[in-house]
C-alpha positions in Angstrom: 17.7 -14.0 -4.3 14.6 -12.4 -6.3 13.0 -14.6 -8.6 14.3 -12.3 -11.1 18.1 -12.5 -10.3 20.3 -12.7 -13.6 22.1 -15.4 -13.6 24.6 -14.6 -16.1 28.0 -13.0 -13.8 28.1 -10.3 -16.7 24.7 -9.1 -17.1 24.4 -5.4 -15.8 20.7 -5.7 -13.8 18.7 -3.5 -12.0 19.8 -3.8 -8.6 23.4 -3.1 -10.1 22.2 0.1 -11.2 20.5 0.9 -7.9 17.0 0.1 -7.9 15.9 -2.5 -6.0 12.6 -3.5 -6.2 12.4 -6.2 -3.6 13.2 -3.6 -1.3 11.3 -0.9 -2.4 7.7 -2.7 -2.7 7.3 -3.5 1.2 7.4 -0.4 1.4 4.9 0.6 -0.9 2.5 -2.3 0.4 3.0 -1.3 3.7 2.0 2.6 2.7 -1.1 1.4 0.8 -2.2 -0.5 4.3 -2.1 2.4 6.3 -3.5 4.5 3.8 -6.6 2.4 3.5 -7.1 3.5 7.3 -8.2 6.8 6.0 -10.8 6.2 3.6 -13.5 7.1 6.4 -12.9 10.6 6.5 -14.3 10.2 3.1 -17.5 9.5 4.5 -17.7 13.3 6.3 -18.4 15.1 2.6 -20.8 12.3 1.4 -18.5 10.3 -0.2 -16.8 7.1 -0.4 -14.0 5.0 -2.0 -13.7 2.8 -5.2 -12.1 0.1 -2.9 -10.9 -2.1 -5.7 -8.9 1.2 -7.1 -6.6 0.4 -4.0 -3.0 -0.5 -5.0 -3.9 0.0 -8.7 -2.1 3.0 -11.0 -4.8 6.0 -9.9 -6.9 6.2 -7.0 -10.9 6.5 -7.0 -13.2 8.4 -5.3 -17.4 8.0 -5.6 -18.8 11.9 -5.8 -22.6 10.5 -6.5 -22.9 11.4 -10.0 -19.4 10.2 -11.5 -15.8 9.0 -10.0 -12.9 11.5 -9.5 -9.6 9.9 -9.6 -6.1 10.9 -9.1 -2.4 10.2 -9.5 0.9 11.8 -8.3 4.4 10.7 -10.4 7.7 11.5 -10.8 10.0 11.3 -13.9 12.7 9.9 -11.9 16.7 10.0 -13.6 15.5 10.9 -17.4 16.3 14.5 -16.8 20.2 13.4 -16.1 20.2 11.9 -19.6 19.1 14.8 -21.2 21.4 17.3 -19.1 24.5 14.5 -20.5 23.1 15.1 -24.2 23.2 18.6 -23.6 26.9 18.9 -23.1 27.7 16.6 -25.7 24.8 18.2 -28.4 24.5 22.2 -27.1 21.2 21.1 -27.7 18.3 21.3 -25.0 16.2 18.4 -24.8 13.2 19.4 -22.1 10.3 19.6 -24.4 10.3 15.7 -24.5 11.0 15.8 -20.5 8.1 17.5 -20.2 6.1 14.9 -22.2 7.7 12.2 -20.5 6.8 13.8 -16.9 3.7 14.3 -17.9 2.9 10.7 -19.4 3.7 9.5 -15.9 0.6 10.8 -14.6 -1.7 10.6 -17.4 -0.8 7.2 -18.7 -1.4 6.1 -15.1 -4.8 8.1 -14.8 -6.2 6.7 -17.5 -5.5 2.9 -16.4 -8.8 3.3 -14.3 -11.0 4.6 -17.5 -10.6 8.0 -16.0 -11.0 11.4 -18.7 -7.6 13.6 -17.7 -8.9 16.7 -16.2 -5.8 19.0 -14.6 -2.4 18.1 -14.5 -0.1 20.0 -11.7 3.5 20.7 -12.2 6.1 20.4 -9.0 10.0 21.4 -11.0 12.5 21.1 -7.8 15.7 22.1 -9.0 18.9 22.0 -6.6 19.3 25.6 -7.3 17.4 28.7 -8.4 20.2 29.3 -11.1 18.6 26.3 -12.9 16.0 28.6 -14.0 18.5 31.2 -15.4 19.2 29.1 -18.6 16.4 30.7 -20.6 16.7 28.2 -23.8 16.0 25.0 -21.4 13.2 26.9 -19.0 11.7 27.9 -22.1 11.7 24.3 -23.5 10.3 22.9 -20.3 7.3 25.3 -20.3 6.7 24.7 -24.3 6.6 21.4 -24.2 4.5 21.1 -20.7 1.9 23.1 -22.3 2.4 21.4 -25.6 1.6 17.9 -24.3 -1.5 19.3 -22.0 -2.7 19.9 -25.3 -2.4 16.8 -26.6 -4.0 15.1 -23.9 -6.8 17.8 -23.3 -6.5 18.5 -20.3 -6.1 21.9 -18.1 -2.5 23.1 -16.7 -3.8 24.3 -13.1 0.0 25.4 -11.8 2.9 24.0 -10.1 5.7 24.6 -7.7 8.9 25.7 -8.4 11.3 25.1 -5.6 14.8 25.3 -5.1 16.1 22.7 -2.8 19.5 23.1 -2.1 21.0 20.5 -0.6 18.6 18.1 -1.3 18.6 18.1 -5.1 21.8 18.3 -6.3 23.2 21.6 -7.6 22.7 21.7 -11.4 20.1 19.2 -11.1 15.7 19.0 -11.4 13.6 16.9 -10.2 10.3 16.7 -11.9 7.1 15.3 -11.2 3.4 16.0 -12.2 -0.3 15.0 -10.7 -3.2 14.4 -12.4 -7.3 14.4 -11.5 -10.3 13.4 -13.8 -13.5 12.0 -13.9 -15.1 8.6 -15.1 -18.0 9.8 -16.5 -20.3 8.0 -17.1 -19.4 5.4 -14.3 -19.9 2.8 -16.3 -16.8 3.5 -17.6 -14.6 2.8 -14.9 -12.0 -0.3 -15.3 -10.2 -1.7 -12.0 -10.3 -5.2 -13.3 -14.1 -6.0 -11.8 -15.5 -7.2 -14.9 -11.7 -8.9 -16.0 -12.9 -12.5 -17.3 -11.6 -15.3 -19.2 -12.1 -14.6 -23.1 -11.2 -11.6 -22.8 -8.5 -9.6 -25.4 -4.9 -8.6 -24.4 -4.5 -5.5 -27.0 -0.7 -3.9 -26.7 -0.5 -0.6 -27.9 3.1 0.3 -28.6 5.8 2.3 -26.9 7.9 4.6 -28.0 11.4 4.0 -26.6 12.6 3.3 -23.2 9.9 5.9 -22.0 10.9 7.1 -18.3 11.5 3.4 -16.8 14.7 1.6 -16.6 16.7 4.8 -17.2 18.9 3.6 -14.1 19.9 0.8 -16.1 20.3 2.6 -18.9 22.9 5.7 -17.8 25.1 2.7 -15.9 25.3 0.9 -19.4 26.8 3.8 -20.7 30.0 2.5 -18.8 30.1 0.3 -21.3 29.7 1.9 -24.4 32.8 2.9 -26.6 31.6 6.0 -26.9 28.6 6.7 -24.3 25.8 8.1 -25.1 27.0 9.1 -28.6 27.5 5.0 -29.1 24.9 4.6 -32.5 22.1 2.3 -31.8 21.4 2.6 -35.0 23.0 4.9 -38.6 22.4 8.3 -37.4 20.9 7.9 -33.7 22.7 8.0 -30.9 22.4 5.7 -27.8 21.2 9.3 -26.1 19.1 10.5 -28.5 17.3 7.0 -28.6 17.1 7.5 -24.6 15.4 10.7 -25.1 12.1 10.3 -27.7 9.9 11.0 -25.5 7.1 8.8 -23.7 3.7 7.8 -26.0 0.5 9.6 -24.0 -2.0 7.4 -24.7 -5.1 9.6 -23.5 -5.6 10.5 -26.9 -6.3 6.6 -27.5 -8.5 5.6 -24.7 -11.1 8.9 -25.2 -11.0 7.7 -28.9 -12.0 4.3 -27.9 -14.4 5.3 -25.2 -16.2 7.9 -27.8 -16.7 4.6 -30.3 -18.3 2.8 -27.2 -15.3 0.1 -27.0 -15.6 -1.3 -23.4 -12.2 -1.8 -21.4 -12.3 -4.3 -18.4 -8.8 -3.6 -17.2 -5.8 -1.6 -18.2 -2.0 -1.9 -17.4 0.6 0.9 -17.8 3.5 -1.0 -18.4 6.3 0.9 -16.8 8.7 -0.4 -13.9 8.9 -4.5 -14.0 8.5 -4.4 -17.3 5.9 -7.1 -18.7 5.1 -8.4 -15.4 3.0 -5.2 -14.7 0.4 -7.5 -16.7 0.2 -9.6 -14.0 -1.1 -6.2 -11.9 -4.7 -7.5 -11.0 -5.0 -9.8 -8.4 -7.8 -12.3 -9.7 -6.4 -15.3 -10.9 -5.6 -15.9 -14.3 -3.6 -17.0 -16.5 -2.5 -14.4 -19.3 -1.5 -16.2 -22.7 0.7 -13.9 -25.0 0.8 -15.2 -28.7 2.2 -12.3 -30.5 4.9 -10.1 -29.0 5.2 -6.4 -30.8 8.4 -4.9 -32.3 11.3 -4.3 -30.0 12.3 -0.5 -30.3 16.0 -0.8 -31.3 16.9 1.0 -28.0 15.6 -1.6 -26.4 17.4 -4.2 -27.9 20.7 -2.3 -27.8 20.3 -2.2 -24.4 19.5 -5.8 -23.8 22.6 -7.0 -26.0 24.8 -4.3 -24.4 23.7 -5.3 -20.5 24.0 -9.0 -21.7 20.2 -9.7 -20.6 18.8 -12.9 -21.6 14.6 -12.2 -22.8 13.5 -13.5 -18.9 15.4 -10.4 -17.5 14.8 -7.7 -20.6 10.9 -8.1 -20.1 10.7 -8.3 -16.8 12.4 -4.9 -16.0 11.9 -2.9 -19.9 8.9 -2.3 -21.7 10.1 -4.2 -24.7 7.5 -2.6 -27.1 4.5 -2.7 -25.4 3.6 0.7 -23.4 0.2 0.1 -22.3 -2.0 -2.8 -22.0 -6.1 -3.2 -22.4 -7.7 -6.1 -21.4 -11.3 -6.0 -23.3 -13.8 -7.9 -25.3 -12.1 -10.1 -27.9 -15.1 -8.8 -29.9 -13.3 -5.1 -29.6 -10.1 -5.8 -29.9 -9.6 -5.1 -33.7 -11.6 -1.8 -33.3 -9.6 -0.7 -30.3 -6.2 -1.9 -32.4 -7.3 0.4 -35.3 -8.4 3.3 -33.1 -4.8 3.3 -31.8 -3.2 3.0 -35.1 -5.5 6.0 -36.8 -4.2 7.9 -33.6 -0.3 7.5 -34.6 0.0 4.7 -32.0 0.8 1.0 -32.9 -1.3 -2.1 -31.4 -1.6 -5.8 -31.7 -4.1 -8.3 -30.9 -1.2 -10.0 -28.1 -3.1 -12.8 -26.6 -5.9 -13.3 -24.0 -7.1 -14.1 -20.2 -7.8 -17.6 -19.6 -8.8 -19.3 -16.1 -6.2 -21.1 -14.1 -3.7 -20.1 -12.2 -2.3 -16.9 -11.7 0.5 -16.3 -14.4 1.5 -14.3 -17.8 2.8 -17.1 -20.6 4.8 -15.1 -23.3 4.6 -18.3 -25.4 7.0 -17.3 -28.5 9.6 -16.5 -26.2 8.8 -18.9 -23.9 8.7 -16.7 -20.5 6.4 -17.1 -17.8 6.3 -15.1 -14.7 3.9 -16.2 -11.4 2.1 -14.6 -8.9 5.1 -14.1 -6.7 7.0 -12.2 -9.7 5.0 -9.2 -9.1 3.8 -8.1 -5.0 2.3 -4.5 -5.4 -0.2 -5.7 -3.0 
């Protein structure tokens, strides 16, 4: 059993929805070894490896005069919910896919310190007929190009294959990469400066975002009616599903341009909360002020029967990216965000001891062995 295992009989988890963590991360650990291997073929262009970028959210390369960095994601099921929605609504909901597949790259560049460069599309649907609906196509492009804007960054190009038999018919899969530069290189935050005294600064999420949609589409089982079910007067469980994910890009150039200084960074996306436990120096991570819960989030927790223990350790419960900085520059860095549209709190901060996060009002802690990326 995962240290992690509901123990209520009628709380809908993860696993139950078909994502299994403890089975997915050996894999992934066993991937990074191997891919470690193959850092010396760096060393044929002149070039070498930011080794303590290994197993975090983007990976570094040293070019001489500044670091490149790069990330690959997927959305993963989001796209199903909005296909659902578009049945029920007649309304196509792809401009805020495109955000959201979008944000998984960029939101995961930028953990590193990394300036967002060029973002690459790869749109595999299970059919070339899934580009034949011009409304949705159209809303997928719009709102691709829209959120490159946003974020500043080029759109390079893409591949648009249809994989038959392998996505299923009707279906997309979408994913997007990401390369930029930390430039200077004193810029560049894989946790090597992390210390005790150091501020834990939130910045706020908008919904769900793109994690723990697996969850969310079994709940819908549940519902009395779906994804139409209100979460709250005039939103709809589906609707609620769909804002799309926060890009927080905008935020860390802002910062970066005011000369704040960020240690370490977190994208908190799957395992919830104990993504703040990513780094793997020891400390102790004392939460004091937990941000608003999106009413999504709470609907869902009440509706899958999860106690707080299980809700933040598989949602984002608020809280869609962490910095870890200077307590001097916290309240800066918080009013950045907020002039940017984005809410942040001053949440808590890094103390020495042993390896943990403390979420003291709700009184949740999760250890070392609650989170193995590594």
């Amino acid at each position: 059993m995962s240290s992690h295992t509901p123990s209520n009989p009628d709380t809908l988890s993860y696993e139950q929805a078909g994502v299994n963590y403890d089975l997915i991360d050996p894999l992934k650990v066993a991937a990074q070894r191997a891919a470690a291997a193959t850092a010396t073929h760096l060393s044929g262009h002149g070039f070498t490896e930011v080794a303590a970028s290994r197993g975090e959210s983007a990976y570094v390369v040293d070019v001489g005069p500044f670091y490149l960095a790069s990330i690959v994601e997927c959305l993963g099921s989001k796209a199903l919910v909005a296909d659902e929605m578009a049945e029920l609504t007649g309304q196509s909901y792809y401009a805020g896919i495109a955000q959201d597949t979008i944000a998984m790259s960029i939101n995961d560049l930028i953990t590193v310190g990394a300036t967002p460069l060029v973002v690459q599309a790869y749109w595999a649907a299970g059919g070339s007929d899934w580009f034949s609906d011009k409304q949705r196509a159209k809303a997928l492009v719009d709102g691709w190009k829209a959120a490159c804007d946003t974020c500043g960054v080029a759109w390079g190009g893409g591949e648009t294959p249809a994989l038959a038999g392998i996505v299923e018919s009707g279906r997309i899969d979408l994913a997007s990469s990401c390369t930029g530069i930390v430039n200077p290189k004193s810029r560049l935050s894989v946790g090597d400066n992390l210390q005790a005294g150091d501020a834990i600064v939130l910045l706020s999420s908008s919904g769900i975002h793109a994690n723990g949609l697996s969850l969310a589409r079994k709940l819908v089982e549940r519902l009395p009616n779906g994804y139409m079910t209100q979460v709250e007067p005039g939103v709809s469980y589906g609707e609620a599903l769909l804002a799309p994910t926060a890009l927080y890009s905008p935020v860390t150039e802002a910062m970066a341009a005011a000369g704040l200084t960020v240690h370490y960074s977190a994208n908190i996306t799957g395992h919830g909360w104990r993504k703040l436990l990513r780094h793997p120096k020891p400390f102790t991570y004392r939460i004091h002020t937990v941000p608003p819960v999106p009413p999504v989030l709470k609907f869902i927790q009440q509706w899958a029967k999860h106690d707080d223990r299980e809700a933040y350790s598989t949602l984002n419960m608020g809280a869609g990216f962490a910095l870890f900085m200077p307590a001097s520059q916290a309240a800066d860095a918080c009013q950045i965000a907020e002039d940017l549209g984005i809410g942040a709190c001053i949440a808590g901060k890094v103390e020495d001891g042993t390896k943990q996060l403390l979420i003291e009002p709700l009184n949740i802690r999760f250890g070392d062995d609650d989170l193995q990326l590594r």
